[in-house]
Residue, then its C-alpha position, 0 to 999 in steps of 0.5 A: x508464534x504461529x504468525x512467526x511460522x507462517x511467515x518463515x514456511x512462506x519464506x522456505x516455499x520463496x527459496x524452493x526450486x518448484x516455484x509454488x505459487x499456493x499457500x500450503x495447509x500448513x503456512x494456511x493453518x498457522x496464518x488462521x491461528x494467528x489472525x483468530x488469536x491477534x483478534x482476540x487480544x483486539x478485542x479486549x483491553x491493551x496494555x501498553x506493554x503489549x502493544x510492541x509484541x502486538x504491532x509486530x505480530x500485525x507487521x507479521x501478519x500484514x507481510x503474510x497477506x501481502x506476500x500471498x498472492x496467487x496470480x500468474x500473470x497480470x490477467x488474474x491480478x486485481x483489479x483486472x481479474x473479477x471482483x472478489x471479497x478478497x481484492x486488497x485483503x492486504x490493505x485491511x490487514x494493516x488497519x490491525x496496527x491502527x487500533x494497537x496505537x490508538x492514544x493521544x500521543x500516538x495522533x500527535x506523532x502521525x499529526x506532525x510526520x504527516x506535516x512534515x511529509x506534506x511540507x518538504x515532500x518532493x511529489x507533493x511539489x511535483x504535483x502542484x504543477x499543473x499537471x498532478x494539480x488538476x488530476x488530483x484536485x490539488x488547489x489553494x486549499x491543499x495547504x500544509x496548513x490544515x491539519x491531517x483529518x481536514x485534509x482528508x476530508x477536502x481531498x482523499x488523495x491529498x495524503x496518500x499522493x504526499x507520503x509518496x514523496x520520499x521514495x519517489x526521490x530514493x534508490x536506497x532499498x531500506x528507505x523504500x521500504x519504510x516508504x512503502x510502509x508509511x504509505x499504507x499508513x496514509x491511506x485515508x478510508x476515503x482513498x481506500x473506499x477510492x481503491x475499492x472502487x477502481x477510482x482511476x486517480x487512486x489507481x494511479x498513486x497505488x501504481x506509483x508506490x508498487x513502482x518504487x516498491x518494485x526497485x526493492x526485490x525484497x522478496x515478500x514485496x517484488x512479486x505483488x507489487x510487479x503483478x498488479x503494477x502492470x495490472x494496474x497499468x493495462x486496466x487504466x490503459x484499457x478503460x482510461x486511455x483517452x485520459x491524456x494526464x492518467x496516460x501521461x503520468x503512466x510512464x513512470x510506473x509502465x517503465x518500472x514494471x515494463x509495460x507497454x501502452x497499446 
């Protein structure tokens, strides 16, 4: 419930006309709540039947930090603004609904989905010319014959780059949601050790997602994913601009948060 609260206060403060930016102590105080009481309930034993109400209570949460996200301009959003404990907060939010689904029949679903992404997607294909072969170390071992934990152990971008696929190829704003959704999901802990660390290539496949993510204009999404979209194309174009296949494959995301290179 307070998770619930949180969420529709920050909803309210969206539609207002004062265009507030800071997380009121109200939106703040139902967010702590929330977050002290779905990690309490982490803690200890789940029972199958919670486990829906606790993933939504995590979808919940992980939309509230995705949302919150109080820079103005490209300048002060990451990675372009000083490191802080809180750059991708929102990515470990969403690890909560990992340790809710933890069984068997859980990892055979993400096992064959994860299959099927890598054997049909569109940028998985894209990136096997010889362009994205090379920038994301994609080669004769990248088969789709490995299983999920092999492949992020041979390449960290593999997943990430493959679960792009379908929202690459998509205009319809639900499928691009559930895209968005399902890259978060992919995202190895190499590749987001990879994002802590500014690794170019990583920053480059998170560009590509908020790009497409940017098309939806839904409101927790559009202004996160325009903010550090650009950010991300002006750090790369700043600090990997002789970098020729980063510059390349720049264009598509510069185009869909309007950047212009240097």
């Amino acid at each position: 419930m307070h998770a619930v609260l949180s969420l529709t206060l920050m909803h309210d403060r969206h539609l207002s006309t004062e265009a507030n930016i800071a997380l009121s102590p109200t939106e703040a105080f139902h967010w702590y709540q929330g977050i002290a009481l779905f990690s309490s309930k982490l803690a200890g034993p789940i029972h199958p039947s919670e486990r829906d109400a606790l993933w939504a209570t995590s979808a919940f949460l992980g939309t509230i930090a995705f949302y919150s996200i109080e820079a103005r301009t490209p300048e002060e959003a990451w990675p372009l603004k000083p490191l802080s404990s809180l750059d991708l907060n929102w990515l470990r939010m969403s690890a909560g609904k990992e340790e809710i689904w933890k069984s068997p029949n859980h990892q055979e679903l993400t096992a064959y989905f994860s299959r099927w992404f890598l054997s049909i997607g569109i940028f998985y294909r894209l990136l096997q010319r010889a362009l994205g072969w090379r920038l994301f170390l994609l080669n004769s071992s990248s088969s789709t014959n490995l299983t999920p934990p092999q492949l992020r152990e041979k390449n960290p971008y593999h997943a990430a780059a493959s679960s792009l696929a379908k929202s690459l190829n998509s205009d319809c704003n639900l499928s691009i949601i559930l895209n968005f959704l399902s890259f978060i999901s992919h995202m190895s802990p190499d590749y987001k050790r990879l994002l802590e660390r500014e690794d170019p290539r990583a920053l480059l496949l998170l560009a590509y997602w908020y790009a497409k993510a940017c098309q939806c204009q839904h409101w927790w999404i559009w202004r996160r994913a325009a903010l550090e979209c650009q950010a991300i194309c002006i750090y790369l174009d700043r600090y990997h601009e002789y970098e020729r296949n980063i510059q390349k494959l720049l264009q598509f995301p510069r185009m869909m948060c309007s950047v212009t290179p240097r």
